[in-house]
Backbone as CSV, one residue per row, in Angstrom:
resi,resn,N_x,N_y,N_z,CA_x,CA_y,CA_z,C_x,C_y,C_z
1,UNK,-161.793,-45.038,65.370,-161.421,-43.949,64.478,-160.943,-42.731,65.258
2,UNK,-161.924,-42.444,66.540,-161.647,-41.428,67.130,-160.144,-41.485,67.781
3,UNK,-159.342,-42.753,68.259,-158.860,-42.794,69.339,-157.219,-42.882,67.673
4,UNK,-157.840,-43.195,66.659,-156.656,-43.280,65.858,-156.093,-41.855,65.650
5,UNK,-157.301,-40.765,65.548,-156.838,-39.249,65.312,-156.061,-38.379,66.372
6,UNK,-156.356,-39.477,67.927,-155.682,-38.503,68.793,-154.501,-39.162,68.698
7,UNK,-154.279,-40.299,68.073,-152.555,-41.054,68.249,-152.169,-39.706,67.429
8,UNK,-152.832,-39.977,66.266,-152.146,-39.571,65.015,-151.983,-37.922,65.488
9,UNK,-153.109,-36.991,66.022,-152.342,-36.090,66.318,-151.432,-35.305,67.712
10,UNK,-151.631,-36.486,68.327,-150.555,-36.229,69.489,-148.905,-36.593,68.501
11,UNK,-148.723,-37.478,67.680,-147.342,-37.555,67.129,-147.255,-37.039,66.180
12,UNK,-147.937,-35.965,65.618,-148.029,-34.793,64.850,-147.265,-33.515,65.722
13,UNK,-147.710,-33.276,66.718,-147.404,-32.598,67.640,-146.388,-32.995,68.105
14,UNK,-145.732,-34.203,68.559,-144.597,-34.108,69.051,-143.347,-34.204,68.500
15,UNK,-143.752,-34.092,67.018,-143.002,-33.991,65.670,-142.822,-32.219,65.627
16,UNK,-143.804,-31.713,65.830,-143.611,-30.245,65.335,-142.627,-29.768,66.363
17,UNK,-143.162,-29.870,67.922,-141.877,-29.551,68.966,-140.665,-29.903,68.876
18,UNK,-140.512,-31.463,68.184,-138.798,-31.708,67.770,-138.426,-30.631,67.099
19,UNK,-139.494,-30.653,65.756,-138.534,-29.381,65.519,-137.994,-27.950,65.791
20,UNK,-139.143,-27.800,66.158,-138.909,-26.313,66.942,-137.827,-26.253,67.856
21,UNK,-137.891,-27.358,68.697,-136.121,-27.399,69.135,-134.921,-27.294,68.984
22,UNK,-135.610,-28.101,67.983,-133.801,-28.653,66.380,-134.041,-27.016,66.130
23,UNK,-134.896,-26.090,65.727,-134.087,-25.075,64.445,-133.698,-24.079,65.956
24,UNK,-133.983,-24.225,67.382,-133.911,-23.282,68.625,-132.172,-23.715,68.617
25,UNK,-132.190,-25.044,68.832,-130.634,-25.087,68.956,-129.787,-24.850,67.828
26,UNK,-130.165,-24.779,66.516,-129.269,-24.195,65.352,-129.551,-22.850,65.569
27,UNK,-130.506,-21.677,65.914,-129.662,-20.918,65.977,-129.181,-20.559,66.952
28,UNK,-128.866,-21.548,68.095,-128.028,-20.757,69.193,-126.486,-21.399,68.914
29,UNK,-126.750,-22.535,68.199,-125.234,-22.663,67.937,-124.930,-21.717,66.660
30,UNK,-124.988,-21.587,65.919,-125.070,-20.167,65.143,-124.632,-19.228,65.274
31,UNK,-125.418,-18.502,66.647,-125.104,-17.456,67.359,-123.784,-17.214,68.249
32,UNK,-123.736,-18.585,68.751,-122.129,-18.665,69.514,-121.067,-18.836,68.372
33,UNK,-121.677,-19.454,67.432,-120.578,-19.836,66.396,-119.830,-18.147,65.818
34,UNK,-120.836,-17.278,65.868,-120.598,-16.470,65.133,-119.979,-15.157,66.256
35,UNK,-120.557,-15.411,67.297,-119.220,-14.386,68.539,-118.493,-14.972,68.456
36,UNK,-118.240,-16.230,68.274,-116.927,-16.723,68.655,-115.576,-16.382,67.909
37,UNK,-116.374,-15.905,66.206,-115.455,-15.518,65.301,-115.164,-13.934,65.608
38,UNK,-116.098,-13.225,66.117,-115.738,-11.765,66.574,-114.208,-11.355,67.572
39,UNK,-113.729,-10.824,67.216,-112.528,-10.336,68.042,-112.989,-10.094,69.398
40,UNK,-112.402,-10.721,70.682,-112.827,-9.764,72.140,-112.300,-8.600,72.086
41,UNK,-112.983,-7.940,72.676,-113.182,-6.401,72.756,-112.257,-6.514,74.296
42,UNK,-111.530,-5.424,74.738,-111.094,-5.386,75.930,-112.053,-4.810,76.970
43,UNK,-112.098,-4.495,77.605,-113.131,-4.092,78.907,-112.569,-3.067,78.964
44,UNK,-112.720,-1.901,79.027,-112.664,-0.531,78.950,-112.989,-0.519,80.398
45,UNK,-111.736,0.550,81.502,-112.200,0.810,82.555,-112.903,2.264,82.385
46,UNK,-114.089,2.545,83.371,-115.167,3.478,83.383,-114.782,4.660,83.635
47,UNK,-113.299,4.351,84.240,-112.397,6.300,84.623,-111.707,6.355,83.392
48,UNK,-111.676,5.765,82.117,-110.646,5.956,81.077,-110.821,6.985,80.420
49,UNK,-110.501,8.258,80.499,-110.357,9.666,79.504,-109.363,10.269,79.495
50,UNK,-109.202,11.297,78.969,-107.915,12.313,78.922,-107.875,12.936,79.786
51,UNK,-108.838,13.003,80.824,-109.133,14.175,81.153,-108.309,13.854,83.289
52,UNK,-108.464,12.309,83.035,-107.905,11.513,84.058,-106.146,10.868,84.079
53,UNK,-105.222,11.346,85.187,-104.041,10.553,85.138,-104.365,9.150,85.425
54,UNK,-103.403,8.307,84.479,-103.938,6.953,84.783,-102.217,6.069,84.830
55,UNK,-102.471,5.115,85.643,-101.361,4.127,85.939,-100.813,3.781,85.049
56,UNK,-99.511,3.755,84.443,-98.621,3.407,82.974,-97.783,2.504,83.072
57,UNK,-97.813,0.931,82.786,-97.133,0.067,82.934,-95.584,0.294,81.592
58,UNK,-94.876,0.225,81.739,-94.064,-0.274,81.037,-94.368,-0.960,79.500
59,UNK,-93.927,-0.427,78.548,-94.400,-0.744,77.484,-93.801,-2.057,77.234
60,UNK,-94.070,-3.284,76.683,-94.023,-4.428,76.079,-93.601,-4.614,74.764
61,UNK,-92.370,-4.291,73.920,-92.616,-3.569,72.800,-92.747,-4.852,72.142
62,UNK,-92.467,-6.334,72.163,-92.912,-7.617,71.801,-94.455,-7.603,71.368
63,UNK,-95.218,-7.554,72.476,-96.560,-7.926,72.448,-97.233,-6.479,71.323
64,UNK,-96.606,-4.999,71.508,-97.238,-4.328,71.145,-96.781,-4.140,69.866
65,UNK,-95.629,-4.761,68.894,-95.401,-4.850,67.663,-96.257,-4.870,66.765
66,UNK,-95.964,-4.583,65.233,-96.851,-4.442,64.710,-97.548,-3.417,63.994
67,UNK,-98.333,-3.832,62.933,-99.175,-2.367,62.437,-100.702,-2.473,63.241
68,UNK,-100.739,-0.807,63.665,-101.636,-0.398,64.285,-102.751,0.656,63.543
69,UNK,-103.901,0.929,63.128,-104.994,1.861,62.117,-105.049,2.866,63.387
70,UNK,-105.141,3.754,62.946,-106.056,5.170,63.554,-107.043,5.164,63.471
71,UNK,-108.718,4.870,63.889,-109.573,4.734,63.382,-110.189,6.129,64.039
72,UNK,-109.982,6.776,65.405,-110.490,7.879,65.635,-109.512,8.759,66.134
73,UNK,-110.028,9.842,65.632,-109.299,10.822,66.134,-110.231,12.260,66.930
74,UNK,-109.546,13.154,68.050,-110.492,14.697,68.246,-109.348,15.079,68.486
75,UNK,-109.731,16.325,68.420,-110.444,16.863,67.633,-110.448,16.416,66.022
76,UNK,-111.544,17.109,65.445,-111.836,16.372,63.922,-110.614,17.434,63.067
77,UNK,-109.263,17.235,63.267,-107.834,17.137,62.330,-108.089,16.689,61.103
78,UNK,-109.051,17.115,60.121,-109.264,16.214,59.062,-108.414,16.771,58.004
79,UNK,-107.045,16.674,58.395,-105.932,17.066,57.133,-104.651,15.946,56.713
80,UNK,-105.820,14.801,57.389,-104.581,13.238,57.271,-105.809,12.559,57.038
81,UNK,-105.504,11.260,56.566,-106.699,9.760,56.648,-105.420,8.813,56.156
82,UNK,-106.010,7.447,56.333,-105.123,6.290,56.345,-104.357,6.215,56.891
83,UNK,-103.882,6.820,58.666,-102.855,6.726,59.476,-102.802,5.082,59.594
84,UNK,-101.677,4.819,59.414,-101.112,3.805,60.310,-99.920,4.251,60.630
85,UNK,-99.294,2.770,61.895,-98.360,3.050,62.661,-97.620,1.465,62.796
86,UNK,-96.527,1.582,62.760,-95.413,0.239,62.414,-94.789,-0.022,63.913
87,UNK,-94.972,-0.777,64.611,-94.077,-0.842,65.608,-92.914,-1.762,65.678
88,UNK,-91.649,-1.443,66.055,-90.829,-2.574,65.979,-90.886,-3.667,67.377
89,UNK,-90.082,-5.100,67.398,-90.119,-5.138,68.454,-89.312,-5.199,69.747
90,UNK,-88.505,-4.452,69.678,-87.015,-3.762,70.335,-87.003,-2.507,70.092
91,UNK,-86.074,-2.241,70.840,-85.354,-1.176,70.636,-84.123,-0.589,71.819
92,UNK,-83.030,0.264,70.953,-82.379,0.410,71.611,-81.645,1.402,72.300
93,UNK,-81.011,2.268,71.324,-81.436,3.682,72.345,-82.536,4.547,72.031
94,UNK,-83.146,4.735,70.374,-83.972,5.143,69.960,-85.174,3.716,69.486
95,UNK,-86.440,4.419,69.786,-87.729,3.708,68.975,-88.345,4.439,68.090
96,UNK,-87.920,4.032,66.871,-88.139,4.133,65.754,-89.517,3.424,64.813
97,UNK,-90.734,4.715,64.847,-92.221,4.173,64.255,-91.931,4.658,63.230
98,UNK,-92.905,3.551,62.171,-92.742,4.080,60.938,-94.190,4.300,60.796
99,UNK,-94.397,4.950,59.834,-95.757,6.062,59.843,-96.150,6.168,58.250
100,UNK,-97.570,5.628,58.014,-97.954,6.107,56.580,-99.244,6.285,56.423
101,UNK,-99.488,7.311,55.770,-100.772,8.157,55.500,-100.929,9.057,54.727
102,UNK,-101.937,9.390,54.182,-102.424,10.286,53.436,-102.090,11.483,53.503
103,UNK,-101.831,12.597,53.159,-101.993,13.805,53.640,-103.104,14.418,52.849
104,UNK,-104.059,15.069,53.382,-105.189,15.962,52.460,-105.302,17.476,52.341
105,UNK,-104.263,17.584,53.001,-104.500,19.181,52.974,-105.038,19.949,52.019
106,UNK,-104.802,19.833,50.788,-105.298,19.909,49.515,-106.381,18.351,48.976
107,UNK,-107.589,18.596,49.071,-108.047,17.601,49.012,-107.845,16.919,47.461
108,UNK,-107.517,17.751,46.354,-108.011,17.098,45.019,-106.670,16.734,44.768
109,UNK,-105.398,16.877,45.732,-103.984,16.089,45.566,-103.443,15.521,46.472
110,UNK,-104.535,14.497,47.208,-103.779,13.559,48.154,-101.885,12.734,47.903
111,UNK,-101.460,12.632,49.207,-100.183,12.784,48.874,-100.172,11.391,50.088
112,UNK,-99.560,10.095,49.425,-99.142,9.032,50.137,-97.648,9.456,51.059
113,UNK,-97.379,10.148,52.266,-96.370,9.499,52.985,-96.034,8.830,53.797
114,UNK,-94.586,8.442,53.527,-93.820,7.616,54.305,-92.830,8.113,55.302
115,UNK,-92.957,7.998,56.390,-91.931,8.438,57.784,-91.536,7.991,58.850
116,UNK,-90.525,8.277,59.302,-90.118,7.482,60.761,-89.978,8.542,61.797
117,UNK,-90.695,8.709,62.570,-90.756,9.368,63.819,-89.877,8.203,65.111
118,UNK,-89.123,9.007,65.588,-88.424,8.762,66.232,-87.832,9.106,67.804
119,UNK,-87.412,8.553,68.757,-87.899,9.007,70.098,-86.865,8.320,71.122
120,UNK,-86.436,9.189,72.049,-85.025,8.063,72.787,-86.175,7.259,73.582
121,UNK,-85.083,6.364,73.469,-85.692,4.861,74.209,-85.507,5.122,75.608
122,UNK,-86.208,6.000,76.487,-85.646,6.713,77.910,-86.824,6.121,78.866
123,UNK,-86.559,6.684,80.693,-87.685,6.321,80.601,-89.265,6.761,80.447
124,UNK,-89.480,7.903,80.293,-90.408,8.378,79.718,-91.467,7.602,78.507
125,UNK,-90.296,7.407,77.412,-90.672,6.852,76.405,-91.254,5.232,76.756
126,UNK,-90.220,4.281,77.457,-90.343,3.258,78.042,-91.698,2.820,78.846
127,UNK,-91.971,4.040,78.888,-93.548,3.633,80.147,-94.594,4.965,79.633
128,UNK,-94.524,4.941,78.096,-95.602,5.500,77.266,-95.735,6.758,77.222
129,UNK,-94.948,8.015,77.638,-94.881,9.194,77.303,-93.988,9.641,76.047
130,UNK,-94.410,9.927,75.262,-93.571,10.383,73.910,-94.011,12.218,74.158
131,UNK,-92.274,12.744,74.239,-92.339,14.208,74.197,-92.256,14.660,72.687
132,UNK,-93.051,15.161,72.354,-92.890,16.058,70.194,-92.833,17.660,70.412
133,UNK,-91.589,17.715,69.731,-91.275,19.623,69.598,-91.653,19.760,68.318
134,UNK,-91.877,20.714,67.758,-92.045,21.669,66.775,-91.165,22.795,66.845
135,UNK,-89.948,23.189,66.180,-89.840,24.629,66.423,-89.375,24.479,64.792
136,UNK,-90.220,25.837,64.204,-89.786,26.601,63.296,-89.707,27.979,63.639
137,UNK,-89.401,29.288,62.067,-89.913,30.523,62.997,-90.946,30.674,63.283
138,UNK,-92.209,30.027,63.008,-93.345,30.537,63.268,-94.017,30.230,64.485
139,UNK,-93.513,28.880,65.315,-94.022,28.743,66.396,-92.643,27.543,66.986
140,UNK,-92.870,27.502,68.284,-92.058,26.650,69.046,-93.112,26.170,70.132
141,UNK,-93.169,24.689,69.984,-94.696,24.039,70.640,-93.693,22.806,71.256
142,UNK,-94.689,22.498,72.402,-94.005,20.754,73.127,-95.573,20.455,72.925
143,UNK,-95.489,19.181,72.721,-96.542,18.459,73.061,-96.303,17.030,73.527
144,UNK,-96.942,16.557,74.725,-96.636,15.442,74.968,-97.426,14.548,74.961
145,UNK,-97.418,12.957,74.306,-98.711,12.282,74.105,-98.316,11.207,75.166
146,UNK,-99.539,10.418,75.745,-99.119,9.993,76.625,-100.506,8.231,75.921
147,UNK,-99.689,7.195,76.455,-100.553,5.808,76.389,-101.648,5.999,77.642
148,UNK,-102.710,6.241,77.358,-104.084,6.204,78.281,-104.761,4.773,78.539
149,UNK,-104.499,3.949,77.617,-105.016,2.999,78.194,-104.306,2.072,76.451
150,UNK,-104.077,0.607,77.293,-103.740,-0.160,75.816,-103.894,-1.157,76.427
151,UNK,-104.742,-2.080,74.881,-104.666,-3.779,75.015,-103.590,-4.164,73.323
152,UNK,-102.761,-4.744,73.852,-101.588,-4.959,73.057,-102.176,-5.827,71.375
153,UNK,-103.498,-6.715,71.910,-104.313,-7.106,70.813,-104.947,-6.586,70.193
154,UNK,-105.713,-5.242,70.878,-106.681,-5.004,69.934,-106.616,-3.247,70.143
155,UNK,-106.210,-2.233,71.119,-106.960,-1.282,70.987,-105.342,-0.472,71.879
156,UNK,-105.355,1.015,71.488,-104.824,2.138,71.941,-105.363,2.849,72.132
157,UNK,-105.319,3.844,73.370,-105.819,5.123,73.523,-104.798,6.182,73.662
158,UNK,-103.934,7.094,72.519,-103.210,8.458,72.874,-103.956,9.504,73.491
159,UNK,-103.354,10.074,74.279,-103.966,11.477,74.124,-102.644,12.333,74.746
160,UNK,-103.320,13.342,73.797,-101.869,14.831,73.331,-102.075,15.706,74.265
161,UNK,-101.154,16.474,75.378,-101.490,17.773,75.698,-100.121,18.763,75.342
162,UNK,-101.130,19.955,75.217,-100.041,21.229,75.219,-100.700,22.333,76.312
163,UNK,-99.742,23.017,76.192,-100.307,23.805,77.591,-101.087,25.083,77.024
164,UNK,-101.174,25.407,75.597,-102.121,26.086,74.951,-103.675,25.647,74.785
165,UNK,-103.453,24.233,75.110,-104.645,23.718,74.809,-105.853,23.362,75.805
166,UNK,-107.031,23.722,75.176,-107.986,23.819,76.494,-108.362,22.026,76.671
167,UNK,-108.476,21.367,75.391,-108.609,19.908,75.545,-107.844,19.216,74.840
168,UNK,-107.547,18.172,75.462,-106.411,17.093,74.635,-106.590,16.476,73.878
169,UNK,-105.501,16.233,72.709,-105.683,15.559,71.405,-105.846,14.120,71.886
170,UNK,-107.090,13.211,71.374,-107.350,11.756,71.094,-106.998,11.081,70.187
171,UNK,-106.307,10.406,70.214,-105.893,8.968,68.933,-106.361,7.715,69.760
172,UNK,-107.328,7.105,68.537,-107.444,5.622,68.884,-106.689,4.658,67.814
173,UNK,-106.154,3.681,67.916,-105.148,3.205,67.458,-105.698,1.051,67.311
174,UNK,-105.931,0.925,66.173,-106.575,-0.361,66.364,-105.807,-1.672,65.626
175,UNK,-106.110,-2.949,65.720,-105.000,-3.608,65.312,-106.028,-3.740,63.320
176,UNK,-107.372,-3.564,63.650,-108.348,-3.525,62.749,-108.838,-2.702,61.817
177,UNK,-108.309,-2.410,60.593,-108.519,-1.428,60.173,-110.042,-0.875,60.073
178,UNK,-110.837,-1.463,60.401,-112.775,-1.513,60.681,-112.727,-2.328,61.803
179,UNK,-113.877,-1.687,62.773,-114.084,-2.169,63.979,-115.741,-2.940,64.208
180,UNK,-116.292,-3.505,64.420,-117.544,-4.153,65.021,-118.354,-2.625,65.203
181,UNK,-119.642,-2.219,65.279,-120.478,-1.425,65.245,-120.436,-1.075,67.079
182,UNK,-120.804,-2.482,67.441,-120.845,-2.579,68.856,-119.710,-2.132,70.058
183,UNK,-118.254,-2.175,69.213,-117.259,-1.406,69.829,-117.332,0.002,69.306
184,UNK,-117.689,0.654,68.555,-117.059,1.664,68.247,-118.587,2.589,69.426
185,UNK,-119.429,2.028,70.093,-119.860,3.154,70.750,-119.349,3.304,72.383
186,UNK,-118.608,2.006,72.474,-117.741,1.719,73.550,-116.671,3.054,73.419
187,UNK,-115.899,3.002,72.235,-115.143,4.157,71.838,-115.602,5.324,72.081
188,UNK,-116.833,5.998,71.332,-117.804,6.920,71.499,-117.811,7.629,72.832
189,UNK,-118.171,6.560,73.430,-118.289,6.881,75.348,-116.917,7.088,75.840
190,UNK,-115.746,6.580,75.371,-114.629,6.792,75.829,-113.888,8.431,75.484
191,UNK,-114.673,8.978,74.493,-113.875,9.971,74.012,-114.477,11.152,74.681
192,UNK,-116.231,10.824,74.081,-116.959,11.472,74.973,-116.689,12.047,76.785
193,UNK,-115.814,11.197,77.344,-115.601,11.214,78.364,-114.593,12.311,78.433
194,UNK,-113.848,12.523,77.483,-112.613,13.644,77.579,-112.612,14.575,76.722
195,UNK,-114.016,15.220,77.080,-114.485,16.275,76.774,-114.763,16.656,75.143
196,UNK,-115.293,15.719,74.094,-115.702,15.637,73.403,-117.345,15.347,73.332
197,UNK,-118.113,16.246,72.507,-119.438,15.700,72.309,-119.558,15.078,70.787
198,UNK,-119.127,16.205,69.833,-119.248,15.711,68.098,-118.091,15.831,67.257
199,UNK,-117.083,16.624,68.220,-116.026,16.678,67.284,-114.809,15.516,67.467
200,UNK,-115.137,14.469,66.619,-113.861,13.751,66.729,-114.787,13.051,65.130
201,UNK,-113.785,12.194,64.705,-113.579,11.878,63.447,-113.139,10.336,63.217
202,UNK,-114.263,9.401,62.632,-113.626,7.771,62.470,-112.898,8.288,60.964
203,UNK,-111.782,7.933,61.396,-110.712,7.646,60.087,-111.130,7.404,58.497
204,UNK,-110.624,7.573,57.679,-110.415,6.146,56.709,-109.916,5.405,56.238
205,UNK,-110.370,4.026,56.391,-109.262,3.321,56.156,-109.191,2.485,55.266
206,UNK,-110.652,2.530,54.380,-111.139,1.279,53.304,-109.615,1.204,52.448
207,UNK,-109.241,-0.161,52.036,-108.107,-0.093,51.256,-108.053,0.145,49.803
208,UNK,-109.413,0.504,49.017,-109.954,0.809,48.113,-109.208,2.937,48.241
209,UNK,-109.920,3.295,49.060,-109.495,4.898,49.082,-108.014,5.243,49.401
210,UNK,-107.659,3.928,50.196,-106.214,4.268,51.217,-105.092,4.372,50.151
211,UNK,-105.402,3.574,48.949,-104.335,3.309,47.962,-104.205,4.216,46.952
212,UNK,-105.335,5.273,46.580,-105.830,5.950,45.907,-104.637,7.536,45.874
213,UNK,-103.901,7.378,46.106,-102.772,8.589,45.597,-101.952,8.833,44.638
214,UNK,-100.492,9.553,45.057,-99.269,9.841,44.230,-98.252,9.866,45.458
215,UNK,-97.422,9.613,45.462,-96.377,9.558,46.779,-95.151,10.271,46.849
216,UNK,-95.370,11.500,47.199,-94.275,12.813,46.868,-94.107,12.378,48.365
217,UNK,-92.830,13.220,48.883,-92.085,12.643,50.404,-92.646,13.741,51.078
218,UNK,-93.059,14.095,52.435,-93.082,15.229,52.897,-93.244,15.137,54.296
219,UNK,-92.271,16.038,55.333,-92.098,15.700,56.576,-93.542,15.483,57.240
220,UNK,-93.303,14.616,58.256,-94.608,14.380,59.120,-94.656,14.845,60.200
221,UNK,-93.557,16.041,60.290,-93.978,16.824,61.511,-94.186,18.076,60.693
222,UNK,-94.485,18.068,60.142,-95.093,19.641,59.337,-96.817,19.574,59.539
223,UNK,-96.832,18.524,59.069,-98.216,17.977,58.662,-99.077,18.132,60.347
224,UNK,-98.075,17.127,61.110,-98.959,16.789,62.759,-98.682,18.607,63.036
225,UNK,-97.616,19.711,62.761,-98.016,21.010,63.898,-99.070,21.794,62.737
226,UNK,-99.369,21.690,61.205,-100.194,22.694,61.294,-101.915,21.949,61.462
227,UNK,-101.798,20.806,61.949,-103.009,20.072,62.501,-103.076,20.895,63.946
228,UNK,-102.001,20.885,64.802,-101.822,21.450,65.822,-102.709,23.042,65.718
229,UNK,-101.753,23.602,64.753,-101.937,25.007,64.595,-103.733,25.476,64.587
230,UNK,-104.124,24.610,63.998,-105.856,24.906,63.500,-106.025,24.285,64.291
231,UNK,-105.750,23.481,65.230,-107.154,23.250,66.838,-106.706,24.398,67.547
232,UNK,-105.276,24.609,67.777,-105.541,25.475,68.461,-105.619,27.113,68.509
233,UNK,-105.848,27.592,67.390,-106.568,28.701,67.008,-108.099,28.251,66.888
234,UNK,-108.702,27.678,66.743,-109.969,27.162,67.154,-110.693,27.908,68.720
């Protein structure tokens, strides 16, 4: 009797460890199953800020085609939401983005526009410097934004300087209109790095709010200098 209870519970036991195995390896296949569906994140180099000149390859305008989300921006410019950005994939003497977003300036009459910002195809432009004037009477501004760092799949880094300005404008630029939790503090640290602590701003981009307007036309360089204007009276 005795020697039947230790059969019986030694293969009791080596029943319970099967399983404990079986449900160890479901969830590690699980777990891979489910990074595997996550987008790779690019590797962010550790000198990447505004605050650093960095090496500028030649833009790819093939690979970098496409619509691109704004998901952050600094300073916190909160007089736009739903930026996106259209890239073609050529170009020939001019590169021509097309541009649509919200305007909020007036918050209780959001205004859907549509625009093409436009830029000679030089080499400046060619290897990621885009020069933007402003002149009306009220001010005459250059600002130049420059590509800080880009993965053609998944991620942009702009950043704006003017020579009024004590820190440079940040745009992050994503192929995703929502990002993973786990990248966006990757981001965080990246902005942080160029002289931001709290002021910068995740976008919006839910397509529930994004659609939510009236679509009167209105230039989009009005809009980007008096964004200008209020950082830098700030």
């Amino acid at each position: 009797m005795s020697q039947s209870l230790v059969r019986f519970g030694s293969v009791q036991n080596f029943g319970m460890e099967t399983n404990i195995i079986g449900l160890l390896l479901l969830a590690l296949s699980w777990t891979q199953c489910v990074h595997s569906q996550l987008p790779n994140f690019p590797e962010l180099p550790a000198n990447v800020s505004c605050v650093t000149e960095m090496h500028r390859d030649p833009i790819d305008l093939a690979a970098m085609s496409g619509y691109w989300y704004e998901i952050v921006r600094a300073p916190n410019m909160d007089i736009m939401k739903c930026l996106n950005v259209s890239v073609p994939p050529t170009a020939d003497t001019e590169l021509n983005l097309q541009l649509e977003y919200i305007e909020t300036i007036n918050p209780k009459k959001p205004w859907i526009v549509k625009e093409t910002l436009s830029f000679p195809w030089d080499d400046k432009t060619s290897n990621g410097v885009f020069q933007v004037k402003y002149e009306s009477p009220l001010m005459n501004l250059s600002l130049s934004y420059k590509i800080q760092f880009s993965d053609p799949k998944h991620l942009v880094v702009l950043c704006g300087y003017a020579a009024s300005a004590s820190l440079p404008i940040v745009k992050v630029f994503a192929r995703q209109p929502e990002i993973p939790k786990y990248q966006m503090v990757l981001i965080n640290n990246l902005v942080h790095a160029s002289g931001y602590a709290d002021d910068i701003i995740w976008t919006e981009q839910s397509p529930d709010r994004c659609n939510a307007a009236v679509r009167p036309e209105m230039a989009i360089l009005t809009v980007f200098a008096l964004a200008i204007i209020r950082t830098l009276g700030n």
